[in-house]
C-alpha positions, -999 to 999 in steps of 0.1 A, spaced: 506 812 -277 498 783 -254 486 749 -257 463 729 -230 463 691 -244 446 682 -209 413 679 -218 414 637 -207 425 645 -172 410 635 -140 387 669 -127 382 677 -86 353 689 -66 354 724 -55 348 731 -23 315 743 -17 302 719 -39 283 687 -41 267 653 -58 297 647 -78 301 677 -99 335 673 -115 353 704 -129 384 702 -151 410 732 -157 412 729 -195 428 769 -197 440 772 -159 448 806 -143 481 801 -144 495 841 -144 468 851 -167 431 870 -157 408 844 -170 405 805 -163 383 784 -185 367 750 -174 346 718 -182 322 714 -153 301 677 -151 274 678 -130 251 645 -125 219 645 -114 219 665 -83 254 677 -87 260 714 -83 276 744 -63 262 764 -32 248 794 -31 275 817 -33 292 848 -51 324 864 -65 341 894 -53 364 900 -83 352 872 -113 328 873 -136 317 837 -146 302 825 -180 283 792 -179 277 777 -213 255 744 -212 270 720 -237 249 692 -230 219 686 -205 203 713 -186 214 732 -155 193 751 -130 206 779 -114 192 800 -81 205 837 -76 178 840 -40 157 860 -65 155 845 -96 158 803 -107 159 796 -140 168 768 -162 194 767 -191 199 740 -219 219 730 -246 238 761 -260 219 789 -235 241 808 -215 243 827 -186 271 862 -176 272 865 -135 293 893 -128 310 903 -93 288 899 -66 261 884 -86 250 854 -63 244 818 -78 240 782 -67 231 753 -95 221 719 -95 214 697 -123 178 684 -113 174 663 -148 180 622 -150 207 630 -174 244 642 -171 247 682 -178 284 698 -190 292 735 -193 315 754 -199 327 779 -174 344 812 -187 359 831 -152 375 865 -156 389 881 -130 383 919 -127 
């Protein structure tokens, strides 16, 4: 068993990504296969159109909404919708409300 108490600490901005969106490690890598993070986005905040060779990522919208582009498809989620992009599955979001949005990110390496 392991124990993360770092759920107060101070999150960075990825590279590749933009307008303040704030992401925390709250279940870091750390030796193990999957990660697990807090992402803030503000209004315009998001990531770049991009994809994953070897992760599959979970969002989970906690609060606000979060619009995501895969160069096909843009969609919306909200409060407790939820989206599974798996290897190579491209994605860019941006929060485009007025208010804040959190998710959850669940990345799994494959």
């Amino acid at each position: 068993m392991k124990i993360w108490k770092n759920g107060d600490a101070t999150g960075i901005t990825p590279p590749n990504h933009f307008g303040g969106l704030n992401v925390l490690d709250i279940v870091p890598f750390a030796g193990s296969n999957f990660s697990v993070q807090v992402s803030k986005a503000p209004k315009g905040g998001g990531g770049e159109l991009h994809h994953h060779e070897s992760w599959s990522q979970v969002f989970y919208v906690l609060e606000g909404a979060l619009t995501f582009d895969t160069g096909k498809e843009r969609f919306t989620l909200t409060k407790g919708q939820s989206v599974l992009f798996e290897p190579f599955d491209p994605h860019y979001t941006v929060n485009e409300q007025d208010e804040h949005c959190t998710s959850l990110v669940i990345t799994v390496k494959q």
